[in-house]
Structure formats: C-alpha cells, structure tokens
C-alpha positions as CSV (number, residue, x, y, z in Angstrom):
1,X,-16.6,6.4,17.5
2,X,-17.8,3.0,18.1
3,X,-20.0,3.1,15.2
4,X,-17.5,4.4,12.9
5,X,-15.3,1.1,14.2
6,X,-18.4,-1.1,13.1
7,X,-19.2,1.0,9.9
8,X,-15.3,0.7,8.9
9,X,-15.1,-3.0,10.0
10,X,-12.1,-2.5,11.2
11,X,-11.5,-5.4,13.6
12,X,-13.8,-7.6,10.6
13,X,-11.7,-6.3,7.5
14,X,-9.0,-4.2,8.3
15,X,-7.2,-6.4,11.2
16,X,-7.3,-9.9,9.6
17,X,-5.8,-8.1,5.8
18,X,-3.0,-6.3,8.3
19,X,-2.3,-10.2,9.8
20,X,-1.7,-11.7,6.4
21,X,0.3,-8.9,5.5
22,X,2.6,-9.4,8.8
23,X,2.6,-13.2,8.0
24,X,3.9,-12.2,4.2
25,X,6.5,-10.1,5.6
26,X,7.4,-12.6,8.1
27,X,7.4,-15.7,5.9
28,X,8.6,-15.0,2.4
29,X,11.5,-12.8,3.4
30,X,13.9,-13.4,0.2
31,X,11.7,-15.7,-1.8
32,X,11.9,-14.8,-5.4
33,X,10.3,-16.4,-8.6
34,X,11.6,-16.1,-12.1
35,X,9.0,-13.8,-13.9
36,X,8.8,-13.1,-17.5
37,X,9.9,-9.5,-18.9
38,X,8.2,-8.1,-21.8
39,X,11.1,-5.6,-22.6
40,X,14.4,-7.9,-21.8
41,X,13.5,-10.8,-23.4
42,X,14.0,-12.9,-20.4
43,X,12.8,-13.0,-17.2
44,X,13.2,-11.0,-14.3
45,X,13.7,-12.2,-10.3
46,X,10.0,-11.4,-8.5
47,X,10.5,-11.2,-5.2
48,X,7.0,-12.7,-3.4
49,X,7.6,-9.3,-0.8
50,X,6.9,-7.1,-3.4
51,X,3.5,-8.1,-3.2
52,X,2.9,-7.7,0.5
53,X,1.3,-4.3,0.6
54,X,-1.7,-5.5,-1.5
55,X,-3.5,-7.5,1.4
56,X,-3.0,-3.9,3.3
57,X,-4.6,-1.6,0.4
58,X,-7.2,-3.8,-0.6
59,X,-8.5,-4.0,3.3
60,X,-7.5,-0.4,3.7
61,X,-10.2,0.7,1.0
62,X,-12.7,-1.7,2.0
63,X,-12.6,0.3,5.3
64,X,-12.4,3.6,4.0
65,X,-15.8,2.6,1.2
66,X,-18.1,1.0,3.9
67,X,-20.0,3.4,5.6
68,X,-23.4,4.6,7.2
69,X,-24.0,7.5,5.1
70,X,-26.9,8.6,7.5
71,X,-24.7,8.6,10.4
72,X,-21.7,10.2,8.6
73,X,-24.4,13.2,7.5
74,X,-24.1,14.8,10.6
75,X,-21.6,17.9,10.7
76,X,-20.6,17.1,14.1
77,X,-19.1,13.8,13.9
78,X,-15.4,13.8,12.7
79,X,-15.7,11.0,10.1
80,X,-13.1,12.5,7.9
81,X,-10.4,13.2,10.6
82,X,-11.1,9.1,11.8
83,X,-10.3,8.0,8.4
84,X,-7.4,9.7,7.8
85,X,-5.9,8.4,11.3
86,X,-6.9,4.8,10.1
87,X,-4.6,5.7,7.0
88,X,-2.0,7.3,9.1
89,X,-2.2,4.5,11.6
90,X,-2.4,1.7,8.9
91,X,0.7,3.5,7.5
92,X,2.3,3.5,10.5
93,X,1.7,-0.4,11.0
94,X,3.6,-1.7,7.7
95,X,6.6,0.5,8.1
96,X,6.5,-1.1,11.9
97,X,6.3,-4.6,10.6
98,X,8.8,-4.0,7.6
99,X,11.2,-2.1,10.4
100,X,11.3,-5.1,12.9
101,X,11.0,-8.0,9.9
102,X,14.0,-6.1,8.6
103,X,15.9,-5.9,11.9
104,X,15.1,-9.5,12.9
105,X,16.2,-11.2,9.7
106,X,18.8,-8.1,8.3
107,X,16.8,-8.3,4.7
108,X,16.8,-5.2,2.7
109,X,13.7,-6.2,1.1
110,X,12.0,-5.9,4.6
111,X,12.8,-2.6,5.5
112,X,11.2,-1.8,2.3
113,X,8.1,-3.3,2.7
114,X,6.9,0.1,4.4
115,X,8.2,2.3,2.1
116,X,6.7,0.2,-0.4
117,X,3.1,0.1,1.5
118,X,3.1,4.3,1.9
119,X,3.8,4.3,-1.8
120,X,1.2,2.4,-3.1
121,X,-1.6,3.3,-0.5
122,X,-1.0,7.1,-1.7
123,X,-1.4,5.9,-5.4
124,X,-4.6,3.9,-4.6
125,X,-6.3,6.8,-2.7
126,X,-5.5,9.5,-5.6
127,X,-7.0,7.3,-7.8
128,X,-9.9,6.4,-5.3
129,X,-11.2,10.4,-5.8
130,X,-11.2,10.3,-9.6
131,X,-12.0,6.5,-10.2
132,X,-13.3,5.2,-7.2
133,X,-14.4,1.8,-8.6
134,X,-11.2,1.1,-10.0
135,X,-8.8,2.2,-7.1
136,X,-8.2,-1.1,-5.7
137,X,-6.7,-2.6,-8.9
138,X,-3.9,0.5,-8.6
139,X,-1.6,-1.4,-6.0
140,X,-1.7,-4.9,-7.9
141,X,-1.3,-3.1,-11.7
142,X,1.5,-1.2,-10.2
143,X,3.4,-4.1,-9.6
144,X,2.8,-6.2,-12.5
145,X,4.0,-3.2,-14.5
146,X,7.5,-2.6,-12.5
147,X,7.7,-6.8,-13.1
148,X,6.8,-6.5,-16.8
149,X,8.2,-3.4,-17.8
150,X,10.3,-1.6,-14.7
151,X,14.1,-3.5,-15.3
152,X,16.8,-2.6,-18.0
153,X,18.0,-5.7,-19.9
154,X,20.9,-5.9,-17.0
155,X,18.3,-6.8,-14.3
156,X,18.1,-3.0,-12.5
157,X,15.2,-1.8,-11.9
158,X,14.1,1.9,-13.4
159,X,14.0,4.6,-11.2
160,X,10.2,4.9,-12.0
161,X,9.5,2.1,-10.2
162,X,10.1,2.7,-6.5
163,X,9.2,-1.1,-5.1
164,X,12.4,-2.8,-5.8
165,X,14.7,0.0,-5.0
166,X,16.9,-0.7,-2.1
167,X,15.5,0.7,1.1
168,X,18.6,3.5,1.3
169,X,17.1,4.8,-2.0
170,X,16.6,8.7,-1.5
171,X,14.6,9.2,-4.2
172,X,12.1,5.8,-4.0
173,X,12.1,7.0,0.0
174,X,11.2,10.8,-0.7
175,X,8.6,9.4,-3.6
176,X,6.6,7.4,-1.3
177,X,6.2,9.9,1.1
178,X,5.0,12.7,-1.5
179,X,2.8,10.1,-3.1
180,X,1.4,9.3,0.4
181,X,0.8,12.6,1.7
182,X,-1.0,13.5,-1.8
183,X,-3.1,10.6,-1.4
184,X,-3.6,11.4,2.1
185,X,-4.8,15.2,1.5
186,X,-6.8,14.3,-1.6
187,X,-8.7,11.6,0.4
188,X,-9.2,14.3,3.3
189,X,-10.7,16.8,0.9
190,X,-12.8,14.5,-1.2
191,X,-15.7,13.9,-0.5
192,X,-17.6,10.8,-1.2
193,X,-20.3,10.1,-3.9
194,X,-23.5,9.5,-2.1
C-alpha cells in the first residue's frame, strides 16, 4: 500500500489541492462577482464558492492517472478497490468541510459545497472512461456553463444546473449522488489504457 500512496502522490498532490479547497471554503464564504449572462442579457451573481470543488477534481484525477503500471499488473494487489476508497474518502472530505464551514458561519452556500464536490467528481470520472484526456476540463466547463447559460432572466437558476441550488434541494441532492455513484462504478470497472 505504500507504493500505491507514492504512485498516487497523495500526500504530494492530493493533500495540498484538498488544503486550498478547505481554505476556499473557509475564506470566500458569500463572496459573489457580477458575471455576464449570455441568455439574460445581463449579468448574473457568481458566487467565488461555486468554484471550490475544482482544486478537489483536478488533484483527485491527477491521483487516480499517475501510476506504476508494472506494479499495478499484478492480480494480487487491490489497486482498483484503493482508488475507489481515495474517491469515497476524498468525497467524504468536502461534504465534511462544506458540513462544518456551513455550521460555523450558517451559509447555505457551504453546506453545498459537498453536494456540489460529489456532483461534479462523478461527472469528471464518467467522462474520464470515454475521454480520458479531456476529463479534467469537465468540473471547470460545468460551471462556466450554469454561469453562462444555467439562470432564467429573473436570476434562478435552472434546475439542470445542480451547483447553485440551495443545499435543501431534493432533486440537486439526489442528482449528485446518482451522478457520483455512476462515476464511481464506471471508474471501478474501467480499466485504464496502458
């Protein structure tokens, strides 16, 4: 297991990227900057939070795309069922963060953060099995496209877009856990291109 910690860089890549991600949380709880809208005419509020998941994606695939591949040849070591606790775990560490950031300061936008991180690591590791190059762009062009395209012309977001729901949404809630338990099970039982 050691290896796979070095192969993985987790404590080189992984750690520092879940840090920032704390520090995001943590320090730009309710910022928001005007942003312009390409359907309203106008501009729509960009809250800074929304963009807190990508420092956890980006060093989340990183993780999962370095590897030995001699060492993760052999049958007997349980490569796959590591990596899908680092995703569990990873998972596990934003909704954590969003959870106390959102108790501490009583911000919806906090509590969502999680949410928001489960969502958007599923989307990125779907895509990572048909377009693996491209998967890491997934997080960041989902949320240009909900700040572009994903509010009506009275400033509410689309039900598409899951991010800036309120954290009591059902649907953005139920959502983000489908979408991270497909991206979950795809990475499982995909196989990587050697």
């Amino acid at each position: 297991m050691i290896w796979w910690f070095k192969a993985r860089r987790v404590w080189t890549v992984l750690v520092p990227c879940l840090t920032v991600f704390a520090a995001v949380v943590a320090g730009f709880n309710g910022v928001a900057v005007e942003f312009p809208s390409l359907l309203v005419g106008g501009s729509n509020d960009f809250l800074v939070m929304l963009l807190a998941p990508v420092p956890v994606t980006s060093g989340l695939l990183l993780s999962l795309t370095s590897r030995l591949e001699e060492g993760e040849a052999a049958a007997w070591r349980p490569v796959l069922r590591y990596d899908t606790v680092l995703v569990l775990a990873t998972g596990a560490f934003a909704t954590v963060v969003g959870c106390a950031a959102g108790q501490a300061s009583g911000s919806d936008d906090a509590w969502s953060t999680g949410r928001n991180t489960l969502f958007l690591t599923g989307l990125m590791l779907l895509v990572h099995t048909v377009a693996p190059q491209g998967a890491v762009a997934v997080p960041v062009g989902w949320i240009f496209m909900v700040v572009l395209i994903g509010f009506d012309r009275f400033h509410h977001p689309y039900p598409w877009t899951i991010l800036p729901q309120p954290s009591t949404d059902p649907w953005a809630f139920t959502a983000a856990l489908v979408t991270f338990a497909a991206g979950l099970a795809a990475h499982a039982c995909h196989r990587p291109r050697t």
